[in-house]
Z-matrix of the N, CA and C atoms (Angstrom, degrees):
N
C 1 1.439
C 2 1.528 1 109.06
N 3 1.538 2 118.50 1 91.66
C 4 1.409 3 114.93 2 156.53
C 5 1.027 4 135.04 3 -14.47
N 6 1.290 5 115.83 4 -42.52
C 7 1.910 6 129.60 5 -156.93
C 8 1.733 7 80.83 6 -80.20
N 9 1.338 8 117.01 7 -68.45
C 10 1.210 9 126.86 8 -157.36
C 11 1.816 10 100.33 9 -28.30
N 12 1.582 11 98.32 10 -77.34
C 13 1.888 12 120.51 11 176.60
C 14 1.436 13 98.71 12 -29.06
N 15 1.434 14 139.03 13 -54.29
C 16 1.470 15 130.60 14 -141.29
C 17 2.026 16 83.86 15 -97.87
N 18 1.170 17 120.33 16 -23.43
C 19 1.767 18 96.96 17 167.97
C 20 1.016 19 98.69 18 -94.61
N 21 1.258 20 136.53 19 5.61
C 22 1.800 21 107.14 20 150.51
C 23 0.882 22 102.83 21 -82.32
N 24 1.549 23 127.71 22 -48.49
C 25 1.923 24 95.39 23 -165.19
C 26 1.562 25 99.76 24 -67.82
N 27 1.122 26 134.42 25 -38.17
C 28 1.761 27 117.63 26 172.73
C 29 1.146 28 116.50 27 -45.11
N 30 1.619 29 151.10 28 -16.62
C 31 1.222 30 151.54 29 160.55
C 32 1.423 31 104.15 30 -66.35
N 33 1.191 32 117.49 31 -47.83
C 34 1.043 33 123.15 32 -154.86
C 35 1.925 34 129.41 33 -95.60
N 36 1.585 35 80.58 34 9.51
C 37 1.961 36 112.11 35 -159.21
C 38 1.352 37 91.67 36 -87.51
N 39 1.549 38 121.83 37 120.29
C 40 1.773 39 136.99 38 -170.35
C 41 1.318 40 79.37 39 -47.38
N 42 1.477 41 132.49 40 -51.87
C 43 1.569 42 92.75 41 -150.47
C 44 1.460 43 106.69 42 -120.38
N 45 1.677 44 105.87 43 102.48
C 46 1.047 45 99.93 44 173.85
C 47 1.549 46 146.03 45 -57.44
N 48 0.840 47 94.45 46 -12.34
C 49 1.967 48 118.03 47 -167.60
C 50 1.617 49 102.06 48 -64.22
N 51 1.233 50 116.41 49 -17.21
C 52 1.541 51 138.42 50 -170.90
C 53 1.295 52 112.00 51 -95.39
N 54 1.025 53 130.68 52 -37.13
C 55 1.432 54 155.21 53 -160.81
C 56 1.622 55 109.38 54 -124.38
N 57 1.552 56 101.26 55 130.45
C 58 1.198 57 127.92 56 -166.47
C 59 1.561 58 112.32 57 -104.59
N 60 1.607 59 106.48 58 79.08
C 61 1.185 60 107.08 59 -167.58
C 62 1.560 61 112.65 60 -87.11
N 63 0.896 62 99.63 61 -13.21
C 64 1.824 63 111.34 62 -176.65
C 65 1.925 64 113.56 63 -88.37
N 66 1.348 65 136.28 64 31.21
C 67 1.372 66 102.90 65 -149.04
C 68 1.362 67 108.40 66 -94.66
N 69 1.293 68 113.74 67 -178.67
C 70 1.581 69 122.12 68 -171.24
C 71 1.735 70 102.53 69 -37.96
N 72 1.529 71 124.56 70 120.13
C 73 1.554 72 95.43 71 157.11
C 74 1.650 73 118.99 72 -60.31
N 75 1.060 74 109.69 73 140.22
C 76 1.813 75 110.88 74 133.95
C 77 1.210 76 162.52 75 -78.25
N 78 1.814 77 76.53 76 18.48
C 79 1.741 78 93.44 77 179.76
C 80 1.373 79 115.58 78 -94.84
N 81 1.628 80 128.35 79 122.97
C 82 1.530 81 86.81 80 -172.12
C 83 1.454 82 106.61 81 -90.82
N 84 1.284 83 117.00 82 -171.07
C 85 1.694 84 126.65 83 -173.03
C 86 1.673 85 133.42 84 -54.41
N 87 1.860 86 80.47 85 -38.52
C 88 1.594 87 98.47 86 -175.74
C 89 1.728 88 107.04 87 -105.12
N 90 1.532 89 115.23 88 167.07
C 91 1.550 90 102.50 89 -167.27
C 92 1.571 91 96.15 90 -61.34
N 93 1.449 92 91.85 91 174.27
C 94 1.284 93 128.31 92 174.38
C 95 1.439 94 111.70 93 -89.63
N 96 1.947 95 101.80 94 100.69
C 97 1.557 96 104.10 95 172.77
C 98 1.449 97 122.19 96 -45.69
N 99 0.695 98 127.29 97 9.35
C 100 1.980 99 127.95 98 -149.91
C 101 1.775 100 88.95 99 -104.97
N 102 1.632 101 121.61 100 -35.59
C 103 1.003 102 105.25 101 -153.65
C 104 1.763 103 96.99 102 -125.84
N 105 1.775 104 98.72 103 109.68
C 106 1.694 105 96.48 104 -167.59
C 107 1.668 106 108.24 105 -84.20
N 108 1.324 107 87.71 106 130.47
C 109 2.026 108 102.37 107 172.68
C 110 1.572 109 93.83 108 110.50
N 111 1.047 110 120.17 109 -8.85
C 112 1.885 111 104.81 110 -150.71
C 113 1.582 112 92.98 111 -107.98
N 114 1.194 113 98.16 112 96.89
C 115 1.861 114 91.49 113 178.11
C 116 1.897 115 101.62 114 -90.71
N 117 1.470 116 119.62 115 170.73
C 118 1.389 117 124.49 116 -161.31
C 119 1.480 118 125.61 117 -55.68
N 120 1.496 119 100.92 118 -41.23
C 121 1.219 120 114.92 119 169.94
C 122 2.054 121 117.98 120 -39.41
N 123 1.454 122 93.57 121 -64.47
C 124 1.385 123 119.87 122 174.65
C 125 1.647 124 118.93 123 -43.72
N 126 0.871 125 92.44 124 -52.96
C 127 1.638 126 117.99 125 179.44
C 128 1.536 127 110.95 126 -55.18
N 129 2.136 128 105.07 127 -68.58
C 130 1.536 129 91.05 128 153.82
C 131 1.290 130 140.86 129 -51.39
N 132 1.432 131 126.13 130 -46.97
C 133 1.306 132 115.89 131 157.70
C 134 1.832 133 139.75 132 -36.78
N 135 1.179 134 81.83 133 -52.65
C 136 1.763 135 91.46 134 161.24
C 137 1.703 136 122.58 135 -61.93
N 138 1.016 137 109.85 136 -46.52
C 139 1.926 138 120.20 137 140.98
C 140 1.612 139 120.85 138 -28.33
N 141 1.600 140 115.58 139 -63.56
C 142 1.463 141 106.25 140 -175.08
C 143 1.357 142 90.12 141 -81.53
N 144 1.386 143 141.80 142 -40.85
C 145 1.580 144 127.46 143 -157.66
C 146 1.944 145 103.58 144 -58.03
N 147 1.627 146 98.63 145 -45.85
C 148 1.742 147 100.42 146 179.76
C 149 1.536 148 100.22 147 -59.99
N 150 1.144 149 116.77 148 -43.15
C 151 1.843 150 114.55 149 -159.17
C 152 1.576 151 88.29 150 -71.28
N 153 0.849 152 145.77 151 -87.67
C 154 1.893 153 151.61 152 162.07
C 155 1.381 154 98.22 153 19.05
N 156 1.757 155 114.69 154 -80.52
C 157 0.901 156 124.87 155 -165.42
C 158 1.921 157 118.12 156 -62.84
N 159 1.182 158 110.22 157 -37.33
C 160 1.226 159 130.09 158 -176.88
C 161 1.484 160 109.70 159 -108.10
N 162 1.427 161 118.74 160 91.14
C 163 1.225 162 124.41 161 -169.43
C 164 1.128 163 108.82 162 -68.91
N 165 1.435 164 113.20 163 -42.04
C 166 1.649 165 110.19 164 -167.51
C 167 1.806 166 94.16 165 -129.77
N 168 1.018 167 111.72 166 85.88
C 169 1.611 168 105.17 167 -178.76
C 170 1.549 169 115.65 168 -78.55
N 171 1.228 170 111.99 169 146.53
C 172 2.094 171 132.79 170 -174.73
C 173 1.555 172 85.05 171 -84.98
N 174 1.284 173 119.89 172 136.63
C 175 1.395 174 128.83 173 158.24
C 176 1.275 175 107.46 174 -44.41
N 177 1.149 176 142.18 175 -24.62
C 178 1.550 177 153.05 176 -174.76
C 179 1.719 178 97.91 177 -69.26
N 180 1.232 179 110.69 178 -62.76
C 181 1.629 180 113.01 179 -178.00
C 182 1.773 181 117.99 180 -66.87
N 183 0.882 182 116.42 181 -11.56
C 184 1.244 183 141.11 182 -150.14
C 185 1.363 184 87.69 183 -95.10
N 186 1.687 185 121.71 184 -74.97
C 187 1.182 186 126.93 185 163.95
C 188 1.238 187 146.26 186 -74.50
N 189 1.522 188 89.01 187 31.29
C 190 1.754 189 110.41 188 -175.41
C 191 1.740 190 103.31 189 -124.49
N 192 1.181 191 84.27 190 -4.00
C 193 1.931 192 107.44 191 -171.89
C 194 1.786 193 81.28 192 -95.02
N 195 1.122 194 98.03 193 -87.70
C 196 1.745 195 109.91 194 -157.83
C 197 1.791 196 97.46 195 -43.61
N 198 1.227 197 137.10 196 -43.56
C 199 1.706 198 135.48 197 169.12
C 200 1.624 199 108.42 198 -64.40
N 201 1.311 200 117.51 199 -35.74
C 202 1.962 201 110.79 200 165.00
C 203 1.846 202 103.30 201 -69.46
N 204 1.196 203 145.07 202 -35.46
C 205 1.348 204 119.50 203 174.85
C 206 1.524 205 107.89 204 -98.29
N 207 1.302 206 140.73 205 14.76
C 208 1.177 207 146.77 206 126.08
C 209 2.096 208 80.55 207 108.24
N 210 1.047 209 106.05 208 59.34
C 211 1.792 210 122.57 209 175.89
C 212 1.593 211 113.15 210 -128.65
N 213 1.195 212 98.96 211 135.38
C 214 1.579 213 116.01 212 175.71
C 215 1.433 214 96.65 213 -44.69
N 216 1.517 215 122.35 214 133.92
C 217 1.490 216 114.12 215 122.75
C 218 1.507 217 142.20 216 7.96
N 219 1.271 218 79.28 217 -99.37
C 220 1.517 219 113.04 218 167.95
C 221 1.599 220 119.35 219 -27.17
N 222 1.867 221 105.35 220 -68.22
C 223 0.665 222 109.91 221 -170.92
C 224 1.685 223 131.36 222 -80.95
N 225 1.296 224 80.87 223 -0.13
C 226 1.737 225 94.09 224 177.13
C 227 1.456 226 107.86 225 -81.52
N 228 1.356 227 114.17 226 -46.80
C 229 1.572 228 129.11 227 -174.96
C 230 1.791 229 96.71 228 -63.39
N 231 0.676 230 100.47 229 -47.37
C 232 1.683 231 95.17 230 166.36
C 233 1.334 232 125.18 231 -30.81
N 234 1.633 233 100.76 232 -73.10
C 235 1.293 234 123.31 233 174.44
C 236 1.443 235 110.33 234 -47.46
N 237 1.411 236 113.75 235 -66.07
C 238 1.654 237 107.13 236 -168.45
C 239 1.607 238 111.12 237 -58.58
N 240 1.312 239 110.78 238 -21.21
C 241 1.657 240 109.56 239 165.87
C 242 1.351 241 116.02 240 -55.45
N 243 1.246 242 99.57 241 -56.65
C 244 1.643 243 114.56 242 -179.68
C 245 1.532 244 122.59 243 -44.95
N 246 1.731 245 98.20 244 -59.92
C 247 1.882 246 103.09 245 153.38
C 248 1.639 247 118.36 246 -50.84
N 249 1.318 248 135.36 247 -66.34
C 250 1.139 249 133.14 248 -180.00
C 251 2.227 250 109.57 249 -44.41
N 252 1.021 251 109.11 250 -51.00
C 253 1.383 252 93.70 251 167.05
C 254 0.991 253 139.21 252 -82.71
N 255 1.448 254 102.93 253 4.31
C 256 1.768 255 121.69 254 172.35
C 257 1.665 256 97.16 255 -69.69
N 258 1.536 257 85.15 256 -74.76
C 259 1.758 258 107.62 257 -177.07
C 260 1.987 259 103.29 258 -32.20
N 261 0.954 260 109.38 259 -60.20
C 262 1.699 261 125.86 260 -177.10
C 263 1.544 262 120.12 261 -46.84
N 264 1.224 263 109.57 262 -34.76
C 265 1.627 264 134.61 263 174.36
C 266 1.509 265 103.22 264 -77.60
N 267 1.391 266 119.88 265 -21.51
C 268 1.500 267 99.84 266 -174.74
C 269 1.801 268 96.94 267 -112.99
N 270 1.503 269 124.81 268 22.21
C 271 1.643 270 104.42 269 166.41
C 272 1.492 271 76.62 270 -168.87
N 273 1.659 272 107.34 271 177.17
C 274 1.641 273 113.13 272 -153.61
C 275 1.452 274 122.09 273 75.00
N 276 1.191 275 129.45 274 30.94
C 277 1.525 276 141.52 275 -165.80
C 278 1.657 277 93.23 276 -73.95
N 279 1.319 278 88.49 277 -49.50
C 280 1.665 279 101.58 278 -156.55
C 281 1.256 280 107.72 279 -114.37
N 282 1.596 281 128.41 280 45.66
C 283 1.015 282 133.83 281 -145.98
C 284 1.495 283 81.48 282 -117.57
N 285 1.424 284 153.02 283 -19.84
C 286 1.458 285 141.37 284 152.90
C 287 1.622 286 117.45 285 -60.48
N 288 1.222 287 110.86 286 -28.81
C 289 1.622 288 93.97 287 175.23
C 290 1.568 289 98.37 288 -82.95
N 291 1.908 290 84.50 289 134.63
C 292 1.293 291 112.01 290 175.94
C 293 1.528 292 130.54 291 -54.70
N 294 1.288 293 144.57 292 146.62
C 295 1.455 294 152.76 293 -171.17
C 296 1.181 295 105.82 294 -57.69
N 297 1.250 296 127.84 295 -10.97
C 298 1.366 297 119.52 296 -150.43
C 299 1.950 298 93.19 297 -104.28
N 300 1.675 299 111.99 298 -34.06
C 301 1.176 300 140.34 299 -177.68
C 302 1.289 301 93.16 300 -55.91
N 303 1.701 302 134.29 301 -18.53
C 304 1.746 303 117.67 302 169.65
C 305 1.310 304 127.88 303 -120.74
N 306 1.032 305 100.06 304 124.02
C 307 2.140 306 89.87 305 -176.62
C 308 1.608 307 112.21 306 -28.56
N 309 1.388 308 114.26 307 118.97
C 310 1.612 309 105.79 308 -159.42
C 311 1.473 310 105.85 309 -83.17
N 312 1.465 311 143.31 310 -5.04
C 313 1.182 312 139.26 311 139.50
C 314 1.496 313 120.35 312 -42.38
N 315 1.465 314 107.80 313 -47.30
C 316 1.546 315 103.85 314 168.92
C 317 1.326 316 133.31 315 -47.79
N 318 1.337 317 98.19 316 -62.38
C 319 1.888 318 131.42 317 159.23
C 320 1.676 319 108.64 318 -30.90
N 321 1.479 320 118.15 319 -44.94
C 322 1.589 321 118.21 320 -154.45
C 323 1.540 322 85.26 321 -93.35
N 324 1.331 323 144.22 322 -32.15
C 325 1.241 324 141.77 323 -162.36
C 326 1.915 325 92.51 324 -95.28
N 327 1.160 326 119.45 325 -26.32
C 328 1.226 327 102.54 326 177.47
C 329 1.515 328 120.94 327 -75.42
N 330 1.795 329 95.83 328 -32.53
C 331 1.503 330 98.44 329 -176.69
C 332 1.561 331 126.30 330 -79.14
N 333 1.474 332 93.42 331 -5.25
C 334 1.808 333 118.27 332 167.19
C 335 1.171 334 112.03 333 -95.66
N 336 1.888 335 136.05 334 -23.42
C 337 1.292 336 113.16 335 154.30
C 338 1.249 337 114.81 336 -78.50
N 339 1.420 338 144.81 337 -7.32
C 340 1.150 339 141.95 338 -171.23
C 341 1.590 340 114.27 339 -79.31
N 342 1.420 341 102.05 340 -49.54
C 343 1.552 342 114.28 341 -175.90
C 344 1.414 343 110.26 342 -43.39
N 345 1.698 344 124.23 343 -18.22
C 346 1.948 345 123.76 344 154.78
C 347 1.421 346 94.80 345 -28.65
N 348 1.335 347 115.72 346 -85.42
C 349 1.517 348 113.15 347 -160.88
C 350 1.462 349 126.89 348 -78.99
N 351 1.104 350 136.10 349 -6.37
C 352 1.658 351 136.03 350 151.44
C 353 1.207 352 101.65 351 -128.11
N 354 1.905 353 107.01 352 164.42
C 355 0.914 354 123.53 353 177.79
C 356 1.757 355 117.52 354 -112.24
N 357 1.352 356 99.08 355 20.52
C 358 1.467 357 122.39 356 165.41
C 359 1.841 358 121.58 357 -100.76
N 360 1.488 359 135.25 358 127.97
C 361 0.966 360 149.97 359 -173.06
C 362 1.530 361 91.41 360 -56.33
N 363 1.056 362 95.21 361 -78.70
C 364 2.184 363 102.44 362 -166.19
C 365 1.455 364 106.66 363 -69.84
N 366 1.075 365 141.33 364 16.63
C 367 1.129 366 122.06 365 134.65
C 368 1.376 367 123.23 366 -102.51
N 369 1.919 368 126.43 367 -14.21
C 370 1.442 369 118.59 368 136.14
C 371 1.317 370 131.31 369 -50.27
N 372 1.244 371 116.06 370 -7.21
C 373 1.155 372 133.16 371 -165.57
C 374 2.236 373 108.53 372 -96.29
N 375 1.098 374 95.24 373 -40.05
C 376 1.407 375 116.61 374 -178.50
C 377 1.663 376 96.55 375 -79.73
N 378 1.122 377 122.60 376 -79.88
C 379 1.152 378 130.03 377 169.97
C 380 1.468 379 129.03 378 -20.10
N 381 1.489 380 111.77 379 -39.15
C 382 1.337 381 122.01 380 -172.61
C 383 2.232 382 103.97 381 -102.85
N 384 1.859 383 99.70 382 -10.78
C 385 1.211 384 91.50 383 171.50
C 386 1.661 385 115.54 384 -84.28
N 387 1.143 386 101.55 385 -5.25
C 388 1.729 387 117.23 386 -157.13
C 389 1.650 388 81.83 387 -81.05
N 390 1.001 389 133.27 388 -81.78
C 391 2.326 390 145.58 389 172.50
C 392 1.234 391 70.71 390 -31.73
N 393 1.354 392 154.82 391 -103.95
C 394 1.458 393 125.20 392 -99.41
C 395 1.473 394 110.12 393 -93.49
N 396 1.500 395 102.14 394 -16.38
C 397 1.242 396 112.26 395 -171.43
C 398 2.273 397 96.14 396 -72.90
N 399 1.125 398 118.25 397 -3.45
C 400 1.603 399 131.37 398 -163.71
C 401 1.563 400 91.93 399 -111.49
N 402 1.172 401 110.82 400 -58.91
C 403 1.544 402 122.31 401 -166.20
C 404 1.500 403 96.45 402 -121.51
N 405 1.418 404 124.66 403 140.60
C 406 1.962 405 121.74 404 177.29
C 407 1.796 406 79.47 405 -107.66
N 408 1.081 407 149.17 406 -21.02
C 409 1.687 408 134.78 407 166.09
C 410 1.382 409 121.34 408 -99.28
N 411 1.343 410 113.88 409 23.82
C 412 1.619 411 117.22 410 -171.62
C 413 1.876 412 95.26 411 -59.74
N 414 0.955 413 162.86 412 -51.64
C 415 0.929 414 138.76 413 -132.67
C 416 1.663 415 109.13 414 -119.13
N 417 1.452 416 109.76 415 -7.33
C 418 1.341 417 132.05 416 156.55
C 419 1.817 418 98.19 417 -63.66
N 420 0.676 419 92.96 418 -77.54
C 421 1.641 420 117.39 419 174.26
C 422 1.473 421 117.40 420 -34.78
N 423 1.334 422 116.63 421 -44.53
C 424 1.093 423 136.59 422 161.39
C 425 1.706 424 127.89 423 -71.91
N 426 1.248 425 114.57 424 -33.55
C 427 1.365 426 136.45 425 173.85
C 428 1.902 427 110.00 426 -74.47
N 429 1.628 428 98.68 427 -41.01
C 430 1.466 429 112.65 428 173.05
C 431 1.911 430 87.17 429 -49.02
N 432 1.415 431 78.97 430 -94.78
C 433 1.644 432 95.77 431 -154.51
C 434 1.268 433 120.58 432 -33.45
N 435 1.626 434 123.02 433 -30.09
C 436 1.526 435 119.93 434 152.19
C 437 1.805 436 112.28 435 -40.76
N 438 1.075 437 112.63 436 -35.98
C 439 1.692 438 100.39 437 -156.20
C 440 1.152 439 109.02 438 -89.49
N 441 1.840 440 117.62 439 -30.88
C 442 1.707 441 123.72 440 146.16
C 443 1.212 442 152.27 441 -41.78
């Protein structure tokens, strides 16, 4: 999904002040009449099961997904925005201080305990700056207390 790649690099664009990382969602709150039986819950799930399965999805599959549960386009791409900046708001705090700002042995063991929960580098990467940025030996520390 194109759209997806071009708001990361808009998250990720030095100057934010330019870039409209926040915009109105278009999702609204309550389900989406469009899609009968599928209350929100459901819907997200059916979201991570396609995203899971389809690591890197073609806008083509994407909208061959959202026309098999009988869902807008649109309004799906919405949604998974909506999750992705949900998800994004809760780690990456400290995702402007630079690499260099952590003992990079620390950093490489964090971004290798992290990879448990995604199967993306830079967001092990975010994740493991968020602990060190709390603790600079969390994963020393962490590696200890596993072996105790």
């Amino acid at each position: 999904m194109k759209i997806l790649k071009d708001l990361l690099e808009m998250v990720n664009a030095e100057d934010t002040d330019v870039v409209d990382v926040n915009p109105e969602p278009k999702v609204p709150e309550e389900s989406n009449p469009e899609i009968e039986g599928i209350d929100d819950d459901n819907l997200h799930d059916m979201l991570v099961a396609f995203l899971k399965k389809h690591k890197h999805p073609t806008d083509s599959q994407f909208h061959k997904f959202a026309e098999s549960i009988g869902a807008d386009k649109d309004h799906l791409e919405a949604l998974v925005f909506k999750m992705l900046a949900a998800f994004l708001q809760g780690v990456g705090k400290h995702n402007k201080v630079p690499d260099s700002k952590f003992n990079k042995k620390e950093l490489e063991k964090g971004v290798q305990e992290e990879m448990e929960h995604t199967s993306h580098p830079y967001i092990a990467k975010m994740i493991a700056k968020d602990h060190l940025v709390n603790n600079k030996k969390y994963y020393s520390e962490l590696k200890k207390a596993k072996i105790e």
